[in-house]
C-alpha positions as YAML, in Angstrom:
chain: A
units: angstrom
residues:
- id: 1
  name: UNK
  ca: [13.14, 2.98, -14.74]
- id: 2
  name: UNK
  ca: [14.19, 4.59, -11.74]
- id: 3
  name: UNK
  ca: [10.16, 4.63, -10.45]
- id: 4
  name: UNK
  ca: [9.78, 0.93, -11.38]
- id: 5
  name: UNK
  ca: [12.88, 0.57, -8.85]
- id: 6
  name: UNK
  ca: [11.98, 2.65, -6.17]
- id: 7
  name: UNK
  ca: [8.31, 1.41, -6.43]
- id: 8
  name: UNK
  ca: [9.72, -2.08, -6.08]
- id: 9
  name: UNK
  ca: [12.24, -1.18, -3.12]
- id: 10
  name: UNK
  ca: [9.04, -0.06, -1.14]
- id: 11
  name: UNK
  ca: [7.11, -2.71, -1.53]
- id: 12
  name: UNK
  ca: [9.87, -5.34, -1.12]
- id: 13
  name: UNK
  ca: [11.07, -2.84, 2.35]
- id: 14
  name: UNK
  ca: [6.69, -2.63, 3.37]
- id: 15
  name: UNK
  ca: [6.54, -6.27, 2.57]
- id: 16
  name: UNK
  ca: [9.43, -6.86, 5.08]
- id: 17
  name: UNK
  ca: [8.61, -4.19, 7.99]
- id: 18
  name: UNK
  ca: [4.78, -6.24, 8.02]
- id: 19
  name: UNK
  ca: [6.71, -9.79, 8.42]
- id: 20
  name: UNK
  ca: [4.64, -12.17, 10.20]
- id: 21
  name: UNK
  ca: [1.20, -9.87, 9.65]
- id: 22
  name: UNK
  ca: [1.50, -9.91, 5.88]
- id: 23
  name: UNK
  ca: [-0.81, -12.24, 3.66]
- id: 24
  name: UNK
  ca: [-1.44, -12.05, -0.15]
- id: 25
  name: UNK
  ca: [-5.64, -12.80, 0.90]
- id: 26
  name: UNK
  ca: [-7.11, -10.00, 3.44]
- id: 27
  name: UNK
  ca: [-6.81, -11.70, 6.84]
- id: 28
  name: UNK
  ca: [-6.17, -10.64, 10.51]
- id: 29
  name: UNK
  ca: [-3.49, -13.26, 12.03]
- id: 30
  name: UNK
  ca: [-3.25, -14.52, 15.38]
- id: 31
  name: UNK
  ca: [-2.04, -11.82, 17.52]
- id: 32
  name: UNK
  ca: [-1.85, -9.47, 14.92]
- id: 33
  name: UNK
  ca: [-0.43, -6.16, 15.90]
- id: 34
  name: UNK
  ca: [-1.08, -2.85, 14.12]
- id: 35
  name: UNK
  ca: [1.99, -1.69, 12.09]
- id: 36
  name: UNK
  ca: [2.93, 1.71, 12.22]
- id: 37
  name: UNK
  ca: [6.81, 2.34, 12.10]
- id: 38
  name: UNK
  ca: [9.05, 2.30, 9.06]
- id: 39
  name: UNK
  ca: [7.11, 2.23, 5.89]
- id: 40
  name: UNK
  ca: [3.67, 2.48, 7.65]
- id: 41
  name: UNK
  ca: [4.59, 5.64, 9.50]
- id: 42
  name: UNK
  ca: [3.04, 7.73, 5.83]
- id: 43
  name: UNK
  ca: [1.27, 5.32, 4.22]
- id: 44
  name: UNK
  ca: [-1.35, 2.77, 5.28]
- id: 45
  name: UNK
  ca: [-0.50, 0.93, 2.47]
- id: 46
  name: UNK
  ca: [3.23, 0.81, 0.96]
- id: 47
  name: UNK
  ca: [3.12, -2.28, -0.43]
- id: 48
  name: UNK
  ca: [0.44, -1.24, -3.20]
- id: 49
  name: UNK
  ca: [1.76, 2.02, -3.16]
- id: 50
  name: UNK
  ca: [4.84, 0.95, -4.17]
- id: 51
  name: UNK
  ca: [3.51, -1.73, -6.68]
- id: 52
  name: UNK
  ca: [1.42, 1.01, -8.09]
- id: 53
  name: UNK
  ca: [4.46, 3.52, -8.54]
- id: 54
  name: UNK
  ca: [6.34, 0.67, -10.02]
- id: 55
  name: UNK
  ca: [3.61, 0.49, -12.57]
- id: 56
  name: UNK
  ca: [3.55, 3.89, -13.31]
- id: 57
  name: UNK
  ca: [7.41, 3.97, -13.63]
- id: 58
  name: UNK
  ca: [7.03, 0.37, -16.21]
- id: 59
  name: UNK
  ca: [4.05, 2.27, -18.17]
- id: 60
  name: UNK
  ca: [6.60, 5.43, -18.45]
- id: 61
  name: UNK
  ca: [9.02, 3.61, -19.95]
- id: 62
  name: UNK
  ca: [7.20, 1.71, -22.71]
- id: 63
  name: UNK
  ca: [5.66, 4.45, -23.25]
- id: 64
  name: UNK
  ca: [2.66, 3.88, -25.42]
- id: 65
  name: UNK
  ca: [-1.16, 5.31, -24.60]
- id: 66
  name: UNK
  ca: [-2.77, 1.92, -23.72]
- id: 67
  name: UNK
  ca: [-0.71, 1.53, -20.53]
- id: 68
  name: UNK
  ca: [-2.85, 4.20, -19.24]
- id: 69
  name: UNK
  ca: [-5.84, 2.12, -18.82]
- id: 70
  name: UNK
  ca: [-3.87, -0.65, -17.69]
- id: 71
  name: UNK
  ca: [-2.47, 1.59, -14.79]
- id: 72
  name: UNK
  ca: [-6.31, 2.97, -14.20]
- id: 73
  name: UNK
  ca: [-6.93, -0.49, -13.86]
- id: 74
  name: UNK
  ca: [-3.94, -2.00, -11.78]
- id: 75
  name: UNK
  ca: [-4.38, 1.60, -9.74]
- id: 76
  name: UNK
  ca: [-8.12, 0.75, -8.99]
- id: 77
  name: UNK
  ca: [-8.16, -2.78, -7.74]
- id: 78
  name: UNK
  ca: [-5.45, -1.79, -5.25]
- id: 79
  name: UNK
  ca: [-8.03, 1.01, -4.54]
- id: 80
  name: UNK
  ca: [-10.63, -1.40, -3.82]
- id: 81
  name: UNK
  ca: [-8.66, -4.18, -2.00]
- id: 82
  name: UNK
  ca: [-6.71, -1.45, 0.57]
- id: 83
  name: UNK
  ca: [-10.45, -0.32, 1.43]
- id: 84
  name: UNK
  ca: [-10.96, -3.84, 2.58]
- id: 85
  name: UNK
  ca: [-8.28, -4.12, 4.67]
- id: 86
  name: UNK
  ca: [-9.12, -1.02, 5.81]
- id: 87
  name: UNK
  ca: [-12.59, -2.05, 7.34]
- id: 88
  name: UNK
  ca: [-10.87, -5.09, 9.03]
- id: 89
  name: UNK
  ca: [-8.43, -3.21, 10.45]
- id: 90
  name: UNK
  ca: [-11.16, -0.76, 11.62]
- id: 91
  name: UNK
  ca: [-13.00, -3.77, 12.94]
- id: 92
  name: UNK
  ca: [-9.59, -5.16, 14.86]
- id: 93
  name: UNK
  ca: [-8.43, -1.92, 16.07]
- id: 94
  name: UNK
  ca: [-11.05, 0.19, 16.45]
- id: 95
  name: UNK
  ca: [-9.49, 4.03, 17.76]
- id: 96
  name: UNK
  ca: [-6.28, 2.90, 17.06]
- id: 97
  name: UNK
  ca: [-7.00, 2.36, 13.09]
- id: 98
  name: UNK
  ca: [-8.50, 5.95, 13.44]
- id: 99
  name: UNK
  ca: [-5.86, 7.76, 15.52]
- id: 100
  name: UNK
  ca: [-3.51, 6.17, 12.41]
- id: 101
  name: UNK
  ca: [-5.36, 6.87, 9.87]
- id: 102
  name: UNK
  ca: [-5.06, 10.97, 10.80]
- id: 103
  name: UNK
  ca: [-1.26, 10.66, 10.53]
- id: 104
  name: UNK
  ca: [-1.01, 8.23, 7.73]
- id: 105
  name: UNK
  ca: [-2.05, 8.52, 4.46]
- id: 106
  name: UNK
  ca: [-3.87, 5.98, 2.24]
- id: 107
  name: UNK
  ca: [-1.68, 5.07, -1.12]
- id: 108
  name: UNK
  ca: [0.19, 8.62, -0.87]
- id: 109
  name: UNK
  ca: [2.48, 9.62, 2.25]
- id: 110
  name: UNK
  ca: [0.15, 12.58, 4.48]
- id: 111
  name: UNK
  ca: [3.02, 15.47, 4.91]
- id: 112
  name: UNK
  ca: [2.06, 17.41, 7.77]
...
């Protein structure tokens, strides 16, 4: 339980830190600024990062075989929709994406 909770306190603290910029489709708002303090400093997405760990955490506690494919599954799509975002951002932002994308990593923090 104590990954479902942590995964959900990311998420809920990425989800905040994005404010204005966040959107459940893939978008680029008005003015849109590229985010990377608080959450966004490690990861380039903590919202499915956290979602995802919250998962995890859920599957660990009931416990039972088929909740690994469910995670594969809930794991992938996040997969696929971050690498979306990540080719509008690239588009938006250009160098700055890049430069980013060196220091953060993609659904696990980059130490180092």
């Amino acid at each position: 339980m104590v990954l479902t909770w942590a995964g959900i306190a990311l998420a809920l603290w990425a989800r905040w830190h994005l404010g204005q910029y966040w959107s459940a489709r893939i978008t680029i708002k008005e003015d849109h600024k590229l985010i990377r303090t608080g959450p966004y400093a490690r990861l380039r997405h903590p919202i499915y990062s956290g979602l995802d760990l919250a998962v995890i955490g859920s599957a660990l506690a009931i416990d039972q075989w088929r909740c690994v494919l469910g995670v594969c599954l809930i794991i992938l799509g996040y997969v696929i929709k971050a690498n979306r975002e990540e080719a509008m951002l690239t588009a938006q932002f250009g160098a700055d994406f890049q430069e980013h994308c060196r220091h953060a990593g993609f659904l696990l923090p980059r130490i180092g």
